[in-house]
C-alpha positions in Angstrom: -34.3 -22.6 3.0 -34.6 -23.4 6.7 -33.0 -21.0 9.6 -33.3 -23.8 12.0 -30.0 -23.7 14.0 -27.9 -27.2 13.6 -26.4 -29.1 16.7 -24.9 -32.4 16.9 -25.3 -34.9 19.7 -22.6 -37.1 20.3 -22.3 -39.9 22.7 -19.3 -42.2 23.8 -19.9 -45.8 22.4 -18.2 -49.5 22.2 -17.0 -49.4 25.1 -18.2 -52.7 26.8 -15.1 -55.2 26.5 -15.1 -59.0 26.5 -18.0 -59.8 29.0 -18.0 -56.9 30.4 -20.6 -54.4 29.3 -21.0 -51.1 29.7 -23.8 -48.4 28.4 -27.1 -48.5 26.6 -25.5 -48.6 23.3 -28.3 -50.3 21.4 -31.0 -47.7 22.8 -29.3 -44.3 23.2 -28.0 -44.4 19.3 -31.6 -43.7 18.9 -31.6 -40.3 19.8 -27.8 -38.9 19.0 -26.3 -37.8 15.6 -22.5 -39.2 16.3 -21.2 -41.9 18.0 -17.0 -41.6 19.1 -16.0 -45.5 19.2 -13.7 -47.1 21.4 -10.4 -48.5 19.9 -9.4 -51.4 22.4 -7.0 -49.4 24.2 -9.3 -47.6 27.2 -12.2 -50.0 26.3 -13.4 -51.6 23.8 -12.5 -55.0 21.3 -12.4 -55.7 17.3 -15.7 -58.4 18.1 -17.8 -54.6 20.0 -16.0 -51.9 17.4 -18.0 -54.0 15.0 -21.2 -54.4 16.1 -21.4 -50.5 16.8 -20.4 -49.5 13.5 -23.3 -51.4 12.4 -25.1 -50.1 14.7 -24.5 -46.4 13.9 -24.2 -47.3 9.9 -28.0 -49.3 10.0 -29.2 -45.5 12.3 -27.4 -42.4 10.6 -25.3 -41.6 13.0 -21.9 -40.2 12.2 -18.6 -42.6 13.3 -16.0 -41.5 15.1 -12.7 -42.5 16.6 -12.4 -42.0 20.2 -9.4 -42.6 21.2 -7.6 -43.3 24.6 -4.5 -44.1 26.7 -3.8 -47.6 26.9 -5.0 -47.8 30.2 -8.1 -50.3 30.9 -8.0 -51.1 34.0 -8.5 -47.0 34.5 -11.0 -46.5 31.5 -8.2 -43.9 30.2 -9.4 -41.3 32.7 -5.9 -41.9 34.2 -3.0 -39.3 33.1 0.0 -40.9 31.5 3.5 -40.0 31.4 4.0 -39.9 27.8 5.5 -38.2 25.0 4.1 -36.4 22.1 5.4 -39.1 19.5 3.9 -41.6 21.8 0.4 -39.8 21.6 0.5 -39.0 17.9 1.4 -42.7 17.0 -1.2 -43.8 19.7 -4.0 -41.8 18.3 -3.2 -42.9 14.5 -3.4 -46.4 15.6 -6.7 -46.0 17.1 -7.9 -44.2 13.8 -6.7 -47.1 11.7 -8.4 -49.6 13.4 -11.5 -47.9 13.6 -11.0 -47.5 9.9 -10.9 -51.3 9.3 -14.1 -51.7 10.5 -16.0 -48.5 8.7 -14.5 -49.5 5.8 -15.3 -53.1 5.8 -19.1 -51.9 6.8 -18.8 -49.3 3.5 -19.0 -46.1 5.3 -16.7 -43.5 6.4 -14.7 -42.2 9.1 -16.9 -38.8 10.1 -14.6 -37.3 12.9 -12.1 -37.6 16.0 -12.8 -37.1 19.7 -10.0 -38.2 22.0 -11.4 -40.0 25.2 -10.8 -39.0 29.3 -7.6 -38.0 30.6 -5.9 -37.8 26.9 -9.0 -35.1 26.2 -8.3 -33.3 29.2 -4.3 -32.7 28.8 -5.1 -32.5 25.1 -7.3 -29.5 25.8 -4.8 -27.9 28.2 -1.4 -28.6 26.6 -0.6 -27.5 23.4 2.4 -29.8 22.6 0.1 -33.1 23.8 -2.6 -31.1 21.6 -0.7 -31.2 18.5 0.2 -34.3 18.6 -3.4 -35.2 18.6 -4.1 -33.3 15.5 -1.2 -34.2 13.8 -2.6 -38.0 13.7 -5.3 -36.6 12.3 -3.6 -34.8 9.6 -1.8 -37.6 9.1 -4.5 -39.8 8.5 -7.2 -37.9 6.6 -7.1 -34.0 7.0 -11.1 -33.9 6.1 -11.9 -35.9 9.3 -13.0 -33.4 12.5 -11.1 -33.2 15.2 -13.4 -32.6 18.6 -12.5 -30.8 21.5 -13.0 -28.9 24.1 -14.8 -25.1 23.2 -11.9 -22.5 23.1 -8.8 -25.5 24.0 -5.5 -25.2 23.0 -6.7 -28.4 21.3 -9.0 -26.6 18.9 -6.4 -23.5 18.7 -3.7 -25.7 17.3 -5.7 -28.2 15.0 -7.7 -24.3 13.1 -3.7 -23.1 12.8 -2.9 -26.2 11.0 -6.1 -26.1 8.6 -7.9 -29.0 10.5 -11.8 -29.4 10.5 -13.1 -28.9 14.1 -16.0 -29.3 16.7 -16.3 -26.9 19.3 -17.6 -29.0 22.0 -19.6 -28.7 25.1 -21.0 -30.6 27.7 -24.7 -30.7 29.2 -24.3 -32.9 32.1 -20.5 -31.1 33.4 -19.9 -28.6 35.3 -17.9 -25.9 34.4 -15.4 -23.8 35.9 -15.3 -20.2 35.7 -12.0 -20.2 33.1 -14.1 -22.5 31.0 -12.7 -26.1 32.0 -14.3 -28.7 33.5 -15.1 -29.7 36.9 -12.9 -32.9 37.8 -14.8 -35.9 37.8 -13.1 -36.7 41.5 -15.1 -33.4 42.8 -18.6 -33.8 43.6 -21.4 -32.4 41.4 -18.8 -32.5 38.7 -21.6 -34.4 36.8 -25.2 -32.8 37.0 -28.0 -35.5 37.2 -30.9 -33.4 37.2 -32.4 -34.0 33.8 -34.5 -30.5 33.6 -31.2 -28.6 34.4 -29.2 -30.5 31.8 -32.3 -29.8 29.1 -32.3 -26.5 30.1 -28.5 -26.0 29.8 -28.2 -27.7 27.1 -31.0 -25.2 25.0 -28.8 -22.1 26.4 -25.3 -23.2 24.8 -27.1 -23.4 21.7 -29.3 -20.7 21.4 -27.5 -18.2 23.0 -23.7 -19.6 23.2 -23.5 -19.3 26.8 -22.6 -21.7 29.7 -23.2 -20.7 33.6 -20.0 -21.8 35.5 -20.4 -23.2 39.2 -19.5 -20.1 40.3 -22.8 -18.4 38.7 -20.5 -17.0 35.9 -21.2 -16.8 32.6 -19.1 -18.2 29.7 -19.2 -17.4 25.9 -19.1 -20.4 24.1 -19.3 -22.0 20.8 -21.1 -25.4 20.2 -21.3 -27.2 17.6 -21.9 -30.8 19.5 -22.5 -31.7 22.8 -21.8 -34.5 24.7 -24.3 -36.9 26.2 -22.7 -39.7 28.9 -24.2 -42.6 28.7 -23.1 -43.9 32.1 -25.2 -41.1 33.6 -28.0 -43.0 35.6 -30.7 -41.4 33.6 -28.9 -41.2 30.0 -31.2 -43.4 27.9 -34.9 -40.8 29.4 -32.2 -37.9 29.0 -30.8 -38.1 25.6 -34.7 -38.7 24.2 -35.8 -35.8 26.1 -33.2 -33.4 25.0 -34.0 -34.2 21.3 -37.2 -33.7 21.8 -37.2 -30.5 23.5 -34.5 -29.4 21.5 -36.8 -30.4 18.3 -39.6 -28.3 19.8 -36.9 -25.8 20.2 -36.0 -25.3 16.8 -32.8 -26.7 16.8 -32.2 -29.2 14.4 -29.9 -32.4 15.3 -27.7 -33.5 12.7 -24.3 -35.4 12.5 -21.6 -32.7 12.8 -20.4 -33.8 9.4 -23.7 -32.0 7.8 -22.6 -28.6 8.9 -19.2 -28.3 9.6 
């Protein structure tokens, strides 16, 4: 039996809409183990949900909802005034029509990640964070519910018997308390691809992030987060599998492991 420690890579997928298209979908799927799908209501459309679930079905890679505000003209990195019935009926939308598609393709629904500034408060607020998790409970209690590492997110969805994915991020920086760097603040996203690799190796190997402020944090990881609107993402996300291969980490869809 092999001791080769497990990791999943996901990436944030479908989310070119109409004519407008955005990502490398087609050639970054190449390299991840789960894709998180837009529903239509941050970005996305029935005709580009899909064609990904094709696409992820036809290359292995584990499907998942990704849902968002309903907020395109601000991608859903915009925070909403809303209410927790609001996001729990949101989210379980979003699942069900992701669902229509996975299920038409024949496969199923692997796990949830919520998308932007609904992640964020999610992570941080616990009533907003149950609401999450109670769509998912709602829906199907096997799917996994993503999150942040150590969010009130992840807290609330283990108290109510919920599958999770402790999650971290590669190309973010982090602050010292273990949130993110705002995407507003520069250097909130690290470009440097040796610096991401080599971060990257560290929160898996040795469960540790260093914060901007040189500090260490303790973290958990079971999937990390690769952007594909980073200039570089397509050279990045081979390169990290391939060092992380040489590494001795194996990368799997989440759903193998957890």
């Amino acid at each position: 039996m092999s001791s080769m420690r497990q990791i999943d890579l996901n990436c944030d997928m479908g989310e070119s809409f109409g004519r407008y298209k955005l990502g490398l979908d087609e050639e970054i799927i190449k390299y991840i183990s789960s894709a998180n799908i837009g529903c239509g209501f941050h970005a996305g459309d029935p005709l580009v949900m899909r064609k990904t679930v094709k696409m992820a079905k036809e290359g292995g890679v584990g499907i998942g909802v990704h849902p968002g505000f309903p907020d395109l003209v601000g991608f859903g990195r915009r925070l909403m005034d809303v209410s927790p019935s609001e996001v729990r009926n949101d989210v379980l939308y979003q699942i069900g029509s992701l669902y229509a598609f996975a299920r038409a393709e024949g496969i199923q629904l692997q796990h949830v990640k919520p998308h932007g500034a609904l992640y964020n408060i999610a992570a941080q607020n616990e009533e907003l964070g149950r609401a999450v998790a109670e769509a998912v409970r709602e829906f199907d209690r096997d799917l996994i519910l993503v999150g942040l590492a150590g969010s009130q997110l992840l807290k609330v969805a283990r108290k109510m018997g919920l599958k999770v994915a402790s999650e971290a991020f590669a190309d973010r920086a982090y602050n010292s308390d273990g949130s993110l760097v705002s995407r507003r603040l520069p250097h909130a996203l690290i470009t440097d691809q040796k610096a991401v690799i080599s971060r990257a190796i560290q929160m898996v190997m040795d469960g540790r992030i260093i914060s901007v402020d040189g500090e260490p944090i303790e973290v958990k990881v079971d999937t990390i987060c690769l952007h594909g609107d980073n200039p570089e993402a397509l050279q990045l996300a081979r390169t990290l599998r391939e060092r992380m291969e040489e590494a001795g980490i194996s990368v799997v869809p989440m759903g193998k492991f957890l």
